[in-house]
C-alpha positions in Angstrom: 28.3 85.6 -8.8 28.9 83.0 -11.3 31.9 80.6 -11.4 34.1 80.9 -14.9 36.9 78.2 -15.8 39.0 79.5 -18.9 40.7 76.8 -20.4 44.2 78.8 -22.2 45.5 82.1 -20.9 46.0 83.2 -24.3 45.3 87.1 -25.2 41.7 86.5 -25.7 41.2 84.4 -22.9 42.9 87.3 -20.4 40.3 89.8 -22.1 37.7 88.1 -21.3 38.3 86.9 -18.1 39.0 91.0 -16.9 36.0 92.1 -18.3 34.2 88.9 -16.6 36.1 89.9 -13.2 34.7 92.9 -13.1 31.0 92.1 -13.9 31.7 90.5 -10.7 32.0 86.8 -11.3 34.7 84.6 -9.9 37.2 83.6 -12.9 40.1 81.2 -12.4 42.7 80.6 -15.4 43.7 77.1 -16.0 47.1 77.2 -18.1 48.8 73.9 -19.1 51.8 76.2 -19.7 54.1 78.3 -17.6 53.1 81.8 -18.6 50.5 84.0 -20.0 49.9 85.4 -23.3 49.9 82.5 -25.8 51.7 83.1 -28.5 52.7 86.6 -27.2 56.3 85.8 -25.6 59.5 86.6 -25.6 63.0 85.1 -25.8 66.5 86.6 -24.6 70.1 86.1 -25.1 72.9 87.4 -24.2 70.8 91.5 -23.4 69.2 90.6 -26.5 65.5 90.6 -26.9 63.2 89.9 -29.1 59.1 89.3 -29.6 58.5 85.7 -31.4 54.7 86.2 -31.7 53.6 89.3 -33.3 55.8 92.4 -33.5 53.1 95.1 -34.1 50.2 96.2 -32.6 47.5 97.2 -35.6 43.9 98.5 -33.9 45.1 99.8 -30.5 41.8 101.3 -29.3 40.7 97.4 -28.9 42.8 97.2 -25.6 42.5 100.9 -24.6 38.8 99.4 -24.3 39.6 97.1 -22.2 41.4 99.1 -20.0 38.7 101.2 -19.9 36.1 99.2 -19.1 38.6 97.0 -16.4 39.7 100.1 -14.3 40.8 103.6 -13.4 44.4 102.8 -15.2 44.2 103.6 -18.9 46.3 101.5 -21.2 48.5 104.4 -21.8 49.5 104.5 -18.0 50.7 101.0 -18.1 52.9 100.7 -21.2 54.4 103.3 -24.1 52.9 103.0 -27.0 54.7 104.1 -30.2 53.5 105.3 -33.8 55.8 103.7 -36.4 56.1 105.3 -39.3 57.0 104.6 -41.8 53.8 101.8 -41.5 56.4 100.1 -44.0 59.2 99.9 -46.1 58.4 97.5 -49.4 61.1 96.0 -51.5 59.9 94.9 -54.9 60.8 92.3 -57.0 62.0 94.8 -59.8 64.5 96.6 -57.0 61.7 99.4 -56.4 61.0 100.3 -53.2 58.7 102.4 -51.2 58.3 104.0 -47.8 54.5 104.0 -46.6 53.4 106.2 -44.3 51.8 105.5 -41.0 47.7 106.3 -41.3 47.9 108.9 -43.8 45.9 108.6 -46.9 47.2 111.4 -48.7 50.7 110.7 -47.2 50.4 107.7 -48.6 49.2 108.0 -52.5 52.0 111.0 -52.7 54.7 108.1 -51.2 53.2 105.7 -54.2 53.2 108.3 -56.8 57.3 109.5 -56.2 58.3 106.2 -56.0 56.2 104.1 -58.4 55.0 106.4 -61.4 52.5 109.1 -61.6 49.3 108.2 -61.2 50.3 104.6 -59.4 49.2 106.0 -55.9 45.8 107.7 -56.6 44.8 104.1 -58.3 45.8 102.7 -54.8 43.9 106.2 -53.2 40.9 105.0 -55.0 41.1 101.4 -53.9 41.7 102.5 -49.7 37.8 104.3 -50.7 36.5 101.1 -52.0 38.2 99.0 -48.7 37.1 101.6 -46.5 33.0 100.8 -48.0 33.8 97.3 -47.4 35.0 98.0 -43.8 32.0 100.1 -43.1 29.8 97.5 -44.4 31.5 94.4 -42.1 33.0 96.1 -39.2 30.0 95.6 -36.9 29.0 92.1 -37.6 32.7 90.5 -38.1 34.0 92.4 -34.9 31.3 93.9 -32.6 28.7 91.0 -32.4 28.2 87.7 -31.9 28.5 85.6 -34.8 25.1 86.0 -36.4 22.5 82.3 -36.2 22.1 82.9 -40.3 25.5 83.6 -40.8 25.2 82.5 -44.3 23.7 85.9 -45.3 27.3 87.3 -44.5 29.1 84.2 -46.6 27.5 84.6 -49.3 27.4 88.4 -50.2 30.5 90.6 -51.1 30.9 93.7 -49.2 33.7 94.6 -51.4 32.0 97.5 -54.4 34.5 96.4 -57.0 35.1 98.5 -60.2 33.2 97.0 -62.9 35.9 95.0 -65.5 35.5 94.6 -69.6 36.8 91.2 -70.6 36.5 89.1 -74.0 33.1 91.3 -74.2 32.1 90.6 -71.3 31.6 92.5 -67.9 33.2 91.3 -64.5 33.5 92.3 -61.0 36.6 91.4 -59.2 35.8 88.7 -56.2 39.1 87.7 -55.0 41.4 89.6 -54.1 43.8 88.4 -56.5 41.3 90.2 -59.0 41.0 93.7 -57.1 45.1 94.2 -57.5 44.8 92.8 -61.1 42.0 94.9 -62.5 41.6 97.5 -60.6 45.4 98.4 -59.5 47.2 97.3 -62.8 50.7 97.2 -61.5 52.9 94.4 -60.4 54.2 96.5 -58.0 50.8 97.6 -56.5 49.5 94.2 -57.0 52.2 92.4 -54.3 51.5 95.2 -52.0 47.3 94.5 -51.3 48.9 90.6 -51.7 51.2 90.6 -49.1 48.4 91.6 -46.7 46.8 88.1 -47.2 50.0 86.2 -47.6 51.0 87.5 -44.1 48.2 85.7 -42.7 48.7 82.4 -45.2 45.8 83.7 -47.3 46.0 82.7 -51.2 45.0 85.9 -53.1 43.6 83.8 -55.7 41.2 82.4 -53.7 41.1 84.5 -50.9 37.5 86.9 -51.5 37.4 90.5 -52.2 36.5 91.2 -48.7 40.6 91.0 -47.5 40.4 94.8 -48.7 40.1 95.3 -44.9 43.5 94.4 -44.0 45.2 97.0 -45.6 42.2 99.1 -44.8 43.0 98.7 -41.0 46.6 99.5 -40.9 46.3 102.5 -43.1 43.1 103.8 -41.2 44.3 103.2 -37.7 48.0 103.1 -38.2 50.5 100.9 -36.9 52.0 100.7 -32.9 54.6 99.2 -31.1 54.9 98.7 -27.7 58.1 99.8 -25.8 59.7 96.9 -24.4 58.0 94.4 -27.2 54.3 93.2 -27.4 54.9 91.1 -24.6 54.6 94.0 -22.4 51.0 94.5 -23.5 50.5 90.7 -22.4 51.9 91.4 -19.3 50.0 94.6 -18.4 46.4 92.6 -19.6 47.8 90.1 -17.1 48.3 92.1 -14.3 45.1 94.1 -14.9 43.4 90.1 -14.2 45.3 89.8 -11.0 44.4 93.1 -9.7 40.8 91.9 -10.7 41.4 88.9 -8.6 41.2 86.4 -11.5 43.2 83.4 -10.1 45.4 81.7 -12.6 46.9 78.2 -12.3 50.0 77.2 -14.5 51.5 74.1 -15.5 47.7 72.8 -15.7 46.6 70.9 -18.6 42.8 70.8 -19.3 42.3 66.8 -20.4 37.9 67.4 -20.1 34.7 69.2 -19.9 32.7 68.1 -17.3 28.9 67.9 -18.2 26.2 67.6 -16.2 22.4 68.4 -17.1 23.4 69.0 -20.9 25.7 72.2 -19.8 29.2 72.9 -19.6 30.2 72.4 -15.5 33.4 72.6 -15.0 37.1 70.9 -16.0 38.7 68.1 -15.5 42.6 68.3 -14.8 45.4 66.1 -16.3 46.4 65.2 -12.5 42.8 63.7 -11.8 41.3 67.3 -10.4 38.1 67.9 -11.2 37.1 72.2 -10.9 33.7 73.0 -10.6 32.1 76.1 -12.8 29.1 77.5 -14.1 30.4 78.7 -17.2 33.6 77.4 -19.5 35.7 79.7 -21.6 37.9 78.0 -23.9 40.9 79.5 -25.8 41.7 76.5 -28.0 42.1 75.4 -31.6 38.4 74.2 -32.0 39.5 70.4 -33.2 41.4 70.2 -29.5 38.1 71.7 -27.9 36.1 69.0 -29.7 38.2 66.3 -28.0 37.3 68.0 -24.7 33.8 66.7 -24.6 32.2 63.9 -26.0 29.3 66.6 -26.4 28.8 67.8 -30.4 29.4 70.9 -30.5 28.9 71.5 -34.1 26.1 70.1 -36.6 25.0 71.5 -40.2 23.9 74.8 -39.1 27.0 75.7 -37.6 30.1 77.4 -38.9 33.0 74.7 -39.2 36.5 75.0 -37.9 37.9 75.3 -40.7 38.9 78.9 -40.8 42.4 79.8 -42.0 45.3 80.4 -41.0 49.0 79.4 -42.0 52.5 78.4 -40.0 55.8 80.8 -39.9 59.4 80.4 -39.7 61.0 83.1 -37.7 64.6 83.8 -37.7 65.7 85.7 -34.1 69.0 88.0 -35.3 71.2 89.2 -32.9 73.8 91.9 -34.6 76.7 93.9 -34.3 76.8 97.1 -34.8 74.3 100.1 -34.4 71.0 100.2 -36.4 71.5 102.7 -38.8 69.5 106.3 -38.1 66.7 106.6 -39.9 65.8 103.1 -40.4 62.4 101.7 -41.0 60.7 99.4 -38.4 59.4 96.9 -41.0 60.6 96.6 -44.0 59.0 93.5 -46.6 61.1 92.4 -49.2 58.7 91.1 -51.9 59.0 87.6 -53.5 60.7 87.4 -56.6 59.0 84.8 -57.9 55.2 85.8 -56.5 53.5 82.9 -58.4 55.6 80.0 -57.2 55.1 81.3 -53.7 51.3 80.9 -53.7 51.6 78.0 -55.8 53.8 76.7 -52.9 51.6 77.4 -50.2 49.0 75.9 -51.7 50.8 72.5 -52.3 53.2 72.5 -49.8 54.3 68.8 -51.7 56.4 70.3 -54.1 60.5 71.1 -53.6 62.3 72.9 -53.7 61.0 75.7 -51.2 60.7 78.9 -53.5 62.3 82.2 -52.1 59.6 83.7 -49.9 58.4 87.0 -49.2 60.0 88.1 -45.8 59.1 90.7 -43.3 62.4 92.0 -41.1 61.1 94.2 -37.8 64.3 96.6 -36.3 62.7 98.1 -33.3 64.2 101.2 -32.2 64.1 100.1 -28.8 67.3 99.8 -26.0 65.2 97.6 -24.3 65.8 94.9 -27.3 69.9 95.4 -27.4 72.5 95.0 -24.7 73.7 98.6 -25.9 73.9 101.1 -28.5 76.7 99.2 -30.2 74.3 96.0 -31.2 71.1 95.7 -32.9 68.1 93.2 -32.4 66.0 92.0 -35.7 63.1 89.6 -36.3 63.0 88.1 -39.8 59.7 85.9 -40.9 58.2 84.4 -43.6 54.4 82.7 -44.0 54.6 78.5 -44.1 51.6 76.2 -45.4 50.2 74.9 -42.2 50.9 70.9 -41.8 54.0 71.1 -43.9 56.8 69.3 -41.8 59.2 71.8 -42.0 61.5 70.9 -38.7 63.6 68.5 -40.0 66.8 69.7 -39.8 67.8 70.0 -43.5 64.6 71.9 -44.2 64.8 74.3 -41.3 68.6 75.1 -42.7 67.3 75.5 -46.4 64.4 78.0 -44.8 66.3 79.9 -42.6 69.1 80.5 -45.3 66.4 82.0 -47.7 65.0 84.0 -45.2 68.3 85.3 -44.5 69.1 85.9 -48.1 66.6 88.3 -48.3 66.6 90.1 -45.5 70.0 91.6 -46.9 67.7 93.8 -48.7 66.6 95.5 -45.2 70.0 94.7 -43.4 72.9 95.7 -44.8 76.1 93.6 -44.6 74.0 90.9 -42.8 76.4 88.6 -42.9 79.3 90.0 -41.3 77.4 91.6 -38.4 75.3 88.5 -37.4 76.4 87.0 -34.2 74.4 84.1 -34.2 70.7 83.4 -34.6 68.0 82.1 -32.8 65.3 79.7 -35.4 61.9 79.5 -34.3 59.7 76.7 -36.5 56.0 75.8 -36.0 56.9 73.4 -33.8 57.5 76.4 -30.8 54.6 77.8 -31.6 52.2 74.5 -31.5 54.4 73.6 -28.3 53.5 76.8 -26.6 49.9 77.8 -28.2 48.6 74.1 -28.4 47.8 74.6 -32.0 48.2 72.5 -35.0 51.4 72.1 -36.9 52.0 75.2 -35.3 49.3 77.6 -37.1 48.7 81.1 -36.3 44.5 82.0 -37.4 44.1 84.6 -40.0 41.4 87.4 -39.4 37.6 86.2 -40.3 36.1 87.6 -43.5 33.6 87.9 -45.0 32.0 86.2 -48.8 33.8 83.3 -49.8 30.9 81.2 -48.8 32.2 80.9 -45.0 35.1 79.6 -45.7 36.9 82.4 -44.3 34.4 82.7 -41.0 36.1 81.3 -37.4 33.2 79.2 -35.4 30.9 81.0 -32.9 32.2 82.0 -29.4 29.0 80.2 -28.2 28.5 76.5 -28.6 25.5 74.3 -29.0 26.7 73.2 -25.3 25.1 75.2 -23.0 27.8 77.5 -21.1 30.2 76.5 -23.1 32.0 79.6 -24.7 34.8 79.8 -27.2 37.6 82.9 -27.2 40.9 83.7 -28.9 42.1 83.8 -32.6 40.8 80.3 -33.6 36.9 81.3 -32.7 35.2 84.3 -34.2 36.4 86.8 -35.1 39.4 85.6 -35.8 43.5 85.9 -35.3 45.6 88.9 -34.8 45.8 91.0 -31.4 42.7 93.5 -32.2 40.4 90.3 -32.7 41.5 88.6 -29.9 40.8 91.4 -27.9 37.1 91.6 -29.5 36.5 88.2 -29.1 37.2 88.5 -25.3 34.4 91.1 -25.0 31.8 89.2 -27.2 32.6 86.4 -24.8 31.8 88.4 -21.3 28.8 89.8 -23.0 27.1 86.5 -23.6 27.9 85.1 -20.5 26.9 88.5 -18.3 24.0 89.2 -21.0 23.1 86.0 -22.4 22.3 84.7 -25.7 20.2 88.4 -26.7 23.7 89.7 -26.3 24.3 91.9 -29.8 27.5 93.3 -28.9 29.1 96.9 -28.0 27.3 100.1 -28.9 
């Protein structure tokens, strides 16, 4: 039985450390916070209740896993799970809009052709093939196995079977995304759709590779969920699946070191002068703070850098009067009118004034988020550059009235039934995740020469391990999940470890 420290009890770190638990080592959680779960929380008001980390839950079988493999309690036991469908409702720029069907292909190219034009949704049918290839082609080494030593085999070639293109003479293939919706989907409408998929994660389209065909692949494979009660109620069942495990966790206790002894990783050092010994250190940390850690190098030219992506958000809590209207959709994103100066934007966060972003507005049909039938709980975000100082006062206003603005376009009379709101800036999110400026990690992908790869969850210090969205393979709740289990299998398998069968 070995001794684990996890440094963060994020959502990655609290998969690993159950499915370390039960292999039988002895795991303790240090947690410089008061709670669990990261960036996985909740905030209420007034019986009002509302998730300020992610709202949905895309790729559920990644915690039904864990569950699995944890104990005799499936996940389904512990909390409700709900379809939502429609996936979502999108708002265009041109005042079309479009219901999308929850995991149904056909559902879905029908949905496209009604609302956008004949012949619109069997061009997006025919894209969903291409993405699914590309899935097929990256699912096992991006999410099932340890970051591969020649990793730059995956960096360098495109999964993604673009349609060959006939320009000025000349024949292309599409390697951005920003290319797959211009070429191959040929409507604006279309176009912002497979775009907002990247945006949500700060990803620029035009730069962002071919390979992002996997987001939208992933919802509309393996639908989209919400859990009764909020996502925080998955954090807290992962949470109390670790305690019945006996993983010990200590809040309110801020990792300042790595203590190294014999070249390895053996144990932590406490900001109140405590030193914990361990065989084996699990970090959940944004891999700059990590370095800091240890005066060890964790990285040199073989390595993947930490420079994977990812992007801030301003969230805007809403807490209404009045009932939500029956029939309405869970999600509903209401496309940017200006889609150019919006990436333009993100990509040089210098310029003013800040352009009219594309929004996302979650209305869970949930009591559990309302003090009664007569009110009505909504989230409303939009995607930030990471870095940009966005918390002064002035600029928060400006943001949060934009983001208001256009969530009309999913809320009816917003303004007269808004009892007051709740802002939520980077600045929450660094001060609870530890992250910087407040940056949530997009997924890893792959091409793009690496640039879109999260480091390795082992380091070159021996039993040192990285976990969570900022290590391979990558942010969102399915990948934290994975990450966990790569995690447990190299420290209970060791370096041969290849990943689940």
């Amino acid at each position: 039985m070995a001794r684990i420290a996890v440094i963060g009890a994020g959502m990655g770190a609290l998969a690993a450390a159950a499915r370390l638990a039960v292999a039988g080592h002895r795991v303790t959680v240090y947690e410089r916070t008061d709670t669990y779960g990261g960036a996985v929380r909740r905030f209420e008001r007034d019986g009002f209740a509302f998730d300020t980390g992610p709202g949905l839950l895309p790729l559920p079988a990644v915690w039904r896993d864990l569950f699995v493999k944890t104990g005799k309690e499936p996940l389904e036991d512990l909390v409700e799970l709900v379809q939502v469908d429609p996936s979502a409702r999108h708002v265009f720029a041109d005042g079309t809009e479009v219901a999308v069907p929850n995991a149904s292909h056909a559902g879905v190219v029908s949905a496209l052709d009604e609302a956008l034009g004949a012949g619109v949704g069997h061009r997006w049918g025919d894209f969903l093939v291409r993405a699914r290839e590309t899935w097929d082609r990256t699912r096992r080494p991006l999410l099932e196995e340890p970051l591969w030593p020649d990793w730059q085999v995956l960096a360098e070639r495109e999964p993604y079977p673009a349609v060959p293109h006939k320009r000025l003479l000349r024949t292309r293939r599409a390697t951005t995304l920003a290319e797959v919706a211009r070429w191959e989907l040929r409507d604006d409408r279309l176009e912002a759709l497979l775009t907002s998929h990247a945006l949500a994660h700060g990803l620029d389209p035009r730069t962002t590779p071919a390979s992002a065909a996997v987001l939208p692949y992933l919802e509309h494979a393996f639908g989209t969920w919400y859990v009764r009660g909020g996502i925080r109620e998955l954090a807290r069942a992962v949470y109390e699946r670790c305690v019945l495990r006996r993983v010990e966790f200590v809040f309110g206790a801020e990792v300042t070191g790595i203590v190294v002894k014999d070249g390895r990783a053996a144990g932590v050092e406490l900001a109140d002068g405590t030193v914990a010994d361990a065989d084996h250190v699990v970090a959940d940390v944004d891999p700059a703070l990590l370095g800091a850690l240890t005066d060890h190098r964790l990285e040199d030219a073989g390595d993947v850098r930490p420079g994977a992506r990812g992007a801030a958000r301003l969230t805007v809590l809403l807490a209404l009067a009045g009932a939500r209207e029956a029939g309405a959709p869970h999600r509903t994103v209401v496309h940017a009118p200006d889609a150019e100066a919006e990436l333009d934007f993100l990509a040089s966060p210098g310029g003013d004034p800040l352009p009219v972003p594309t929004v996302t507005v979650l209305r869970p049909d949930d009591p559990a988020s309302r003090p009664d039938d007569g009110h009505e709980a909504a989230v409303v975000w939009a995607t930030l550059p990471a870095g940009l100082d966005r918390d002064d006062p002035e600029a928060v206003r400006r943001g949060t009235e934009l983001l208001l603005d256009a969530a009309g376009a999913a809320l009816p009379a917003l303004r007269e039934r808004l009892l007051w709101h709740e802002v939520r800036t980077p600045a929450h999110n660094s001060a609870e995740t530890g992250a910087r400026h407040g940056a949530v990690p997009a997924p890893s992908l792959a091409a793009g020469e690496g640039g879109f790869l999260h480091p390795a969850n082992s380091t070159r210090l021996p039993g040192l391990y990285r976990v969570g969205g900022w290590s391979h393979p990558g942010g969102g709740l399915p990948h934290a999940g994975m990450s966990g289990a790569m995690v447990a299998g190299l420290v209970v398998e060791g370096p041969r470890f290849r990943g689940s069968t």
